[in-house]
C-alpha positions in Angstrom: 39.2 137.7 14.6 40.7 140.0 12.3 40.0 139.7 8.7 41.3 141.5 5.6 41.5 141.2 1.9 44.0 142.2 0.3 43.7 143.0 -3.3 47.0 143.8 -6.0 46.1 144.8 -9.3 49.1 143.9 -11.8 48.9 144.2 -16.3 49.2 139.8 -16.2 47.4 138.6 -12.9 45.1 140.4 -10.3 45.5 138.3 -6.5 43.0 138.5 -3.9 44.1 137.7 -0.4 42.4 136.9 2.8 44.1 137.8 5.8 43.0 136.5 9.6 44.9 137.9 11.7 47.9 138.6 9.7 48.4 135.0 8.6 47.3 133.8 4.8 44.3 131.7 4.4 42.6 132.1 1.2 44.1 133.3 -2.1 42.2 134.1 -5.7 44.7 134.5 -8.9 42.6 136.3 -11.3 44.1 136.4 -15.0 44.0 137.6 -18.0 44.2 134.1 -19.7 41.9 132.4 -17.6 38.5 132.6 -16.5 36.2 131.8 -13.7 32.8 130.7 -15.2 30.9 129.1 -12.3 28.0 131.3 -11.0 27.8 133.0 -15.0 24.6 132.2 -17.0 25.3 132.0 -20.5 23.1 131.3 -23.7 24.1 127.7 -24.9 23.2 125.5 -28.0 23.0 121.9 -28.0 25.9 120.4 -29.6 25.1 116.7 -29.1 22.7 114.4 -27.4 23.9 111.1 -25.3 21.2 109.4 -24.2 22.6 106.8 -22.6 24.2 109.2 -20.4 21.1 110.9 -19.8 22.8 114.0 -20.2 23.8 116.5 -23.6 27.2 118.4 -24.5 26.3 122.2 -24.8 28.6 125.1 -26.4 28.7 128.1 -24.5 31.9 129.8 -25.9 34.5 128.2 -23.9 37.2 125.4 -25.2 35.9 122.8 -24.3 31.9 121.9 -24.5 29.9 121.7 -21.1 28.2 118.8 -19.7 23.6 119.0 -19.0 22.5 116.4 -17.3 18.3 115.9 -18.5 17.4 115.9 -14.7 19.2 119.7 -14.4 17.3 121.4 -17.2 14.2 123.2 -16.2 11.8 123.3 -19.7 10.8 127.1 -19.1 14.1 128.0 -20.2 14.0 126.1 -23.2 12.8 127.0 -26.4 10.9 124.6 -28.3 7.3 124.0 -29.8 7.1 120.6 -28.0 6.7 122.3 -24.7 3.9 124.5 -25.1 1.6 121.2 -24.8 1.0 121.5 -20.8 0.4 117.4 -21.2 4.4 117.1 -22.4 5.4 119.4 -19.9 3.7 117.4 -16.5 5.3 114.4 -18.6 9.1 115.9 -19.0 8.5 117.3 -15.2 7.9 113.5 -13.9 10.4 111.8 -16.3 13.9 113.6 -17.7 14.1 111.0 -20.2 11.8 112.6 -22.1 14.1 115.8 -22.1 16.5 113.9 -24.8 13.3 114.6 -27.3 13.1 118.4 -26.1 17.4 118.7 -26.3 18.0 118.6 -29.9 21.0 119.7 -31.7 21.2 123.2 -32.5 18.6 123.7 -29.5 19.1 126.6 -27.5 19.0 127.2 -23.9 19.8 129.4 -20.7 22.1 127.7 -18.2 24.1 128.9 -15.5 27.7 126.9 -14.8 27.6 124.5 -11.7 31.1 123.5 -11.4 34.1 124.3 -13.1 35.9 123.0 -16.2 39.2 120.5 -14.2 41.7 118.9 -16.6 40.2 117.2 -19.8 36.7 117.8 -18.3 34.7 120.2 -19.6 31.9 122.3 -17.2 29.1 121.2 -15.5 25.7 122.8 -16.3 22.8 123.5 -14.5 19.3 124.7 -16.2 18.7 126.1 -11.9 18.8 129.4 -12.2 20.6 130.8 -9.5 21.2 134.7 -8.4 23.0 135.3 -5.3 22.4 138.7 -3.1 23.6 139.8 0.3 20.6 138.6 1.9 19.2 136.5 -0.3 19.1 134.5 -3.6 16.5 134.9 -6.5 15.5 131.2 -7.9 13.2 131.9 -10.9 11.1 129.0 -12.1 10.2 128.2 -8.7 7.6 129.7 -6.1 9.1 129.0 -2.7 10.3 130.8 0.2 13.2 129.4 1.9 14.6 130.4 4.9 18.4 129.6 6.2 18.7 126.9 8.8 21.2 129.1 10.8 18.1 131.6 11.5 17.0 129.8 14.5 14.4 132.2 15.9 10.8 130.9 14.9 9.7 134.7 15.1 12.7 136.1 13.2 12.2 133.3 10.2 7.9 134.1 10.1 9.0 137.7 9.7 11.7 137.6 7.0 9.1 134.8 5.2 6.2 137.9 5.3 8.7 140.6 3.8 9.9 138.4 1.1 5.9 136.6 0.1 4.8 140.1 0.1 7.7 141.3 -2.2 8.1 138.4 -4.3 6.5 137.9 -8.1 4.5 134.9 -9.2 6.7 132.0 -10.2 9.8 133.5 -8.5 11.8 131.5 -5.6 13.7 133.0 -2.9 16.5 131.8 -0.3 16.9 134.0 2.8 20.6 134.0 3.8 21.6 134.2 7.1 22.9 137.8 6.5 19.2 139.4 6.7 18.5 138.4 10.4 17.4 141.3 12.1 17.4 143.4 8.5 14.6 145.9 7.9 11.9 145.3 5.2 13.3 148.2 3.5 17.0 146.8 2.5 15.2 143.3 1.7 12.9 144.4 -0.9 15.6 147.0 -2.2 17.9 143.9 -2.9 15.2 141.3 -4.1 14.0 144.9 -6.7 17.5 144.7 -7.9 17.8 141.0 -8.1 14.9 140.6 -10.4 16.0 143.5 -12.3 19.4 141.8 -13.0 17.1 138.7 -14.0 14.8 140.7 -16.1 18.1 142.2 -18.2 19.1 138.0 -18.5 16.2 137.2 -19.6 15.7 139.9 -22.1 19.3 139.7 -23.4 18.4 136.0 -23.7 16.0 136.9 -26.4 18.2 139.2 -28.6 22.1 137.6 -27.7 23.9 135.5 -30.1 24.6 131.8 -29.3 27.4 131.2 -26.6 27.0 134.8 -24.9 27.8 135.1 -21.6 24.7 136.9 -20.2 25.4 137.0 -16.4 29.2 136.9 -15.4 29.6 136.2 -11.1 33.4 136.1 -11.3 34.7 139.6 -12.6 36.9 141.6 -10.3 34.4 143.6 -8.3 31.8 141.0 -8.1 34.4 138.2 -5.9 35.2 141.4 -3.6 32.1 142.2 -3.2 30.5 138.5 -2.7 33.9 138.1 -0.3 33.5 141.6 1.8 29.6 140.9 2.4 29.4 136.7 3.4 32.7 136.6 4.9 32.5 139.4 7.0 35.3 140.6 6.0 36.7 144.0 8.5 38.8 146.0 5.6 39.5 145.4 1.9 42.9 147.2 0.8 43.3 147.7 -2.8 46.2 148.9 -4.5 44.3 150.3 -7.6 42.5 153.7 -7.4 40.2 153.5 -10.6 39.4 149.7 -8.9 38.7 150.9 -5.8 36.2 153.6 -7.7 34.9 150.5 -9.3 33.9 149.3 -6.0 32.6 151.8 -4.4 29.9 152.3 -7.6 29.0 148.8 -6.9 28.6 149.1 -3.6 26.9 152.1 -3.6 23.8 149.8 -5.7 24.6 147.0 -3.2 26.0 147.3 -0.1 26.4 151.4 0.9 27.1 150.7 4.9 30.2 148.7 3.4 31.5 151.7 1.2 33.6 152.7 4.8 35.4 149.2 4.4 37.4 149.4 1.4 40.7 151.5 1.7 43.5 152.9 -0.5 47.4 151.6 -0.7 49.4 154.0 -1.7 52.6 152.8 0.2 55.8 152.8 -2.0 56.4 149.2 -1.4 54.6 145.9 -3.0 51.6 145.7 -1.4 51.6 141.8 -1.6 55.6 142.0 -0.2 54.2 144.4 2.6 51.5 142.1 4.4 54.0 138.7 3.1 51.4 137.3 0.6 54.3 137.0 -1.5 56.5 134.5 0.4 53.6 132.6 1.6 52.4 131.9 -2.3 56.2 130.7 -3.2 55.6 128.3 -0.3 52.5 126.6 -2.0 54.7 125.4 -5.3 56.4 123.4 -3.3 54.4 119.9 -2.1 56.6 119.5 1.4 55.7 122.3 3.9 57.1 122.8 7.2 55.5 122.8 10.7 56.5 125.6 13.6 57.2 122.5 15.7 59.5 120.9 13.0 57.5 118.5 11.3 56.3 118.9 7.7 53.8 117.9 5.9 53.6 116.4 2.1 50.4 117.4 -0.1 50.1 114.9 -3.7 46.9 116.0 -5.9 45.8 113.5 -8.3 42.9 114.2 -10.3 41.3 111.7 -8.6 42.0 112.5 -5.0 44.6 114.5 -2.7 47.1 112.7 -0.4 48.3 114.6 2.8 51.2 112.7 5.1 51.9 114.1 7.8 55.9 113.2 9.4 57.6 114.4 12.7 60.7 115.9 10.4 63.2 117.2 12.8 61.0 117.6 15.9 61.8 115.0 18.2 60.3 116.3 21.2 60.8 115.2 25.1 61.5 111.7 26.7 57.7 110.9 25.7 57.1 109.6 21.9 53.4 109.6 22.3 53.3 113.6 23.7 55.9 114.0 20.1 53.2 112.3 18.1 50.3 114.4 19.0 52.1 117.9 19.1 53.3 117.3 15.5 49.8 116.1 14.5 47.9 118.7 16.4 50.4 121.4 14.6 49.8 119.4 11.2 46.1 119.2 11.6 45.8 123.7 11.7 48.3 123.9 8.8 46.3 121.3 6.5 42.7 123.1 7.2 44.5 126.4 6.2 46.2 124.8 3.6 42.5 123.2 2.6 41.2 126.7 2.2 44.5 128.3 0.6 45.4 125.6 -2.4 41.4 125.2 -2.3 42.1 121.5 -2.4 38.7 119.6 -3.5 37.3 116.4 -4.1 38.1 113.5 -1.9 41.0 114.1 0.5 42.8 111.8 2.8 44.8 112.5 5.6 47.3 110.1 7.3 48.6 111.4 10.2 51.2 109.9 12.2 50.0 106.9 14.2 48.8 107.5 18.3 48.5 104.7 20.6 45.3 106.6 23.2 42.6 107.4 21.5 42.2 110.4 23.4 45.0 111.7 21.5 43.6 110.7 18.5 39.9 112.5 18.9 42.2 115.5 20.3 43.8 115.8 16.7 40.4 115.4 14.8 38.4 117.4 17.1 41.1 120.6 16.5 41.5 119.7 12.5 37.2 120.0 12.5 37.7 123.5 14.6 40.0 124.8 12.2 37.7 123.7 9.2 34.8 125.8 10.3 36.3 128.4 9.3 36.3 127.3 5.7 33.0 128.6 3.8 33.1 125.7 1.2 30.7 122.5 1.6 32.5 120.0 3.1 32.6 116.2 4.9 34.6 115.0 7.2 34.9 111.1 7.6 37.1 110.4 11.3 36.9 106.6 11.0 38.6 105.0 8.6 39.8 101.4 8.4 43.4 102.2 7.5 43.1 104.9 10.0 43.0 108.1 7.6 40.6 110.9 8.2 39.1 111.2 4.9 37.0 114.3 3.9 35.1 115.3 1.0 35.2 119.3 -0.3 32.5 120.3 -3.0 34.7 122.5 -5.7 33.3 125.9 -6.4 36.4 127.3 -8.6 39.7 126.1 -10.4 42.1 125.0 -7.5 44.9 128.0 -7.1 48.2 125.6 -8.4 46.2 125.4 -11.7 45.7 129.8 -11.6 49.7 129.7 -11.8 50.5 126.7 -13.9 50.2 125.6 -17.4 50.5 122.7 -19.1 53.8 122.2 -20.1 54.7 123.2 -23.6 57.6 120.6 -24.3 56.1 117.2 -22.5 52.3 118.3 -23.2 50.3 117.4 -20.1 52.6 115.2 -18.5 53.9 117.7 -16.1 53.1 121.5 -15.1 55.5 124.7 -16.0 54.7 128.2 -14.0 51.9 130.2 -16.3 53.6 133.1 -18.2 51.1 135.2 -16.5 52.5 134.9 -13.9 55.9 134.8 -14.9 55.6 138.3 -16.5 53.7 139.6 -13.2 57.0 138.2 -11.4 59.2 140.2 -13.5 57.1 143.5 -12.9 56.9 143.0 -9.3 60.9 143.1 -10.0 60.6 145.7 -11.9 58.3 147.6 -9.3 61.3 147.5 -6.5 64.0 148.2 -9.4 61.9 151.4 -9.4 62.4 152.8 -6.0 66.1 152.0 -5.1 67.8 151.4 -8.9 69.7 154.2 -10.5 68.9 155.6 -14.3 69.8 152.4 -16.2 68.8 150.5 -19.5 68.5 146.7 -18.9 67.3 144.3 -20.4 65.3 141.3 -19.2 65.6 137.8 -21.3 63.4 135.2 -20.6 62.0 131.7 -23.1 60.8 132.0 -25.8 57.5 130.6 -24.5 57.6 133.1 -22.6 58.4 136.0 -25.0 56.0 135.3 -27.9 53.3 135.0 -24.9 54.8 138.7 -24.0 54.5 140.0 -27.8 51.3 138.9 -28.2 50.1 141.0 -24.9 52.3 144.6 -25.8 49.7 146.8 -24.6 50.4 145.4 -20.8 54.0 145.5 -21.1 53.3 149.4 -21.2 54.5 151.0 -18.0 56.9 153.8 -17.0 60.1 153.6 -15.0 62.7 156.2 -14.4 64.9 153.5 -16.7 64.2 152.0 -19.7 63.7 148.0 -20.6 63.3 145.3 -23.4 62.5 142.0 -23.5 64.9 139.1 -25.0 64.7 135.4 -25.3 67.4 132.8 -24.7 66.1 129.0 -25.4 68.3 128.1 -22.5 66.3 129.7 -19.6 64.4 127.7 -17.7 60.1 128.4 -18.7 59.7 129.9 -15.2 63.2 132.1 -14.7 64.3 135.3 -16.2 67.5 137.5 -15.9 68.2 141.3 -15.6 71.2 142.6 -17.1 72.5 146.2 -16.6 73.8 147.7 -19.6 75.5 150.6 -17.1 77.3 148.2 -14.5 77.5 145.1 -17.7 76.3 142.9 -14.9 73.5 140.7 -13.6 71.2 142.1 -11.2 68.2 139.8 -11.1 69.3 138.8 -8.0 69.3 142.4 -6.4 65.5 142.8 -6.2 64.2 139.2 -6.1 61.9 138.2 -3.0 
């Protein structure tokens, strides 16, 4: 199998594609208004205790203040006086109760974000300690040796245990990934040197930082690619950035240098998202009824609570034989949810109804391909084939803000009660217009109006709005456009033209 990431860098929104074989299954909207904090270690302070939760609200610089459970935090990264009696410490160890005495307000302490902020939820905490490497992961605190469970030669696993005891410090855990099977000593202790430098610079930054300082951040630009390229085995990462691509290849030369050959320049005139059809694929995924090669379509409902996926024959109607008709659509249905799974990174509890079979031969047939197809997905995940009302149900741990949420915001008019398209986005939509305007437009002035939302959003960013066409542009607001529309006008022809270089 095939597999490439494709990577646009635009002034509003940066996307990150994965490709297998040709056909979209993974994308990553990185913004300039919103942020990815799981995986970062920051420098929190207590904000307030709730016993009866067993758990304490901590501030580490974001809008809303993160939730610590007691039996998360780990008391060698917490400063207090209480703790330097070893007899409290075997006591806190044995009983996290006995952390709401340690977890004052105004406390400090080093966490590292577990799962992601989701609606009126603020972030989950973890005191864990967690760094991630290609072929391993660095748990300080701890003084274990853990070796992945997909390593199944006894030999191979008592040699990558010798490397990494004979590397490791005092006090210092480690997780051997599946990626250093049959690695030399050499490239191990290499990464686990730079990993406990890179927890050595936490640590010390920890010390001197301000309150609510990010000290560790997973999720900037290079770092996903990078994380991507190395556990997904990715083949080739084009990126349509040069200084970015330089980026990467610094990085990589610290990291990964056999992977430097993998990452590749576009410099084709066209979009690169338009060029490999990202583009058309993402408009699909606003829409919550997508159609089946065979007909059907399927209908995706997110709640907070759960996700909903019906699956319906549509205009298929097949041969002579209804129950053949019934298990094509469903076996069509269950490839396009798993890839739908991993592209709208739908999470939490999910339940599929397909359409009813009468054999249950036909029935383990559809489950059997929807579990193939989910092996491709990295994520932690459950599925649940029996089911009373006859769903398949499924469980999928959330690592990252689902992608609808990357290119919606809440709307400005009914205030949570429904979702507008982002202005990021938006504005990236108009430059992408702007981009094509370039190579096939003649020397013009126009002038683009959009909402108001939308406009004060664009006035407050002027320094991205910077870029040079062969014809000249302003911006202009109309409280009649729709949040998510905008219209070109050419001051040469005194027409519209949005329509000329639209997707």
């Amino acid at each position: 199998m095939k597999t490439e990431l494709i990577v646009n860098i635009a002034p509003f929104e940066n996307t990150l594609a994965l490709l297998e074989n040709g056909i979209l299954v993974e994308l990553y909207t990185h913004s300039s208004s919103t942020k990815e904090v799981v995986g970062n270690i920051y420098k929190g302070v207590v904000k307030d205790n709730v016993p009866g939760m067993g758990a304490c609200f901590v501030n580490i610089g974001l809008d809303r203040t993160a939730l610590f459970h007691y039996r998360d935090a780990i008391p060698d990264t917490i400063r207090n006086k209480k703790l330097k009696s070893k007899k409290f410490r075997k006591q806190v160890r044995h009983n996290n109760k006995k952390m709401g005495t340690v977890l004052e307000s105004g406390q400090e302490v080093l966490v590292q974000v577990e799962k992601p902020p989701v609606g009126k939820k603020g972030a989950r905490l973890t005191g864990e300690i967690s760094i991630p490497g290609k072929y391993m992961v660095l748990i300080p605190y701890n003084d274990y040796v853990a070796i992945s469970r997909r390593i199944t030669n006894n030999k191979e696993k008592k040699r990558l245990k010798k490397i990494v005891l004979d590397a490791k410090y005092k006090n210092m855990g480690v997780i051997v990934r599946t990626n250093a099977e049959g690695h030399s000593e050499k490239d191990l202790k290499r990464e686990y040197k730079n990993l406990s430098k890179i927890w050595r610079d936490i640590r010390n930054q920890y010390k001197k930082a301000p309150p609510e300082t990010c000290l560790f951040d997973d999720n900037d630009l290079p770092s996903i690619i990078i994380r991507d390229l190395i556990h997904k085995n990715i083949d080739k990462v084009i990126i349509d950035s040069k200084s970015y691509k330089e980026k990467l290849i610094k990085r990589l030369k610290r990291t990964a240098p056999d992977k430097i050959n993998k990452i590749k320049l576009y410099n084709e005139e066209s979009d690169i998202l338009d060029s490999f059809g990202i583009e058309k694929e993402i408009q699909k995924i606003f829409k919550n009824r997508l159609y089946l090669n065979s007909g059907g379509f399927i209908v995706i409902q997110e709640t907070e609570a759960l996700v909903s996926i019906d699956v319906n024959t549509g205009s298929f109607v097949g041969g002579k034989n209804l129950e053949k008709t019934v298990t094509t659509t469903n076996i069509d249905a269950a490839k396009e949810i798993a890839r739908q799974i991993r592209l709208q990174d739908l999470t939490g509890m999910l339940f599929i109804d397909f359409i009813d079979m009468k054999r249950n031969q036909n029935r383990n047939k559809v489950v059997q391909t929807f579990k193939e197809e989910m092996k491709k997905d990295f994520s932690p995940h459950k599925i649940f084939s029996k089911s009373p009302l006859n769903l398949v149900e499924m469980t999928r741990k959330r690592s990252k803000t689902d992608v609808l949420s990357s290119y919606f915001e809440t709307c400005p008019c009914c205030h949570s009660v429904g979702r507008v398209l982002s202005r990021n986005t938006t504005l990236n939509k108009i430059f992408k217009w702007l981009d094509r305007a370039e190579k096939y437009h003649p020397v013009d002035s126009l002038e683009i109006t959009v909402h108001p939302w939308v406009y004060k959003f664009a006035q407050q960013n002027e320094d991205k709005l910077k870029r040079d066409y062969h014809f000249t542009w302003n911006l202009k607001s109309d409280i009649d456009l729709d949040f998510k529309e905008f219209q070109v006008y050419s001051i040469k022809s005194k027409k519209d033209i949005t329509d000329l270089y639209k997707t």
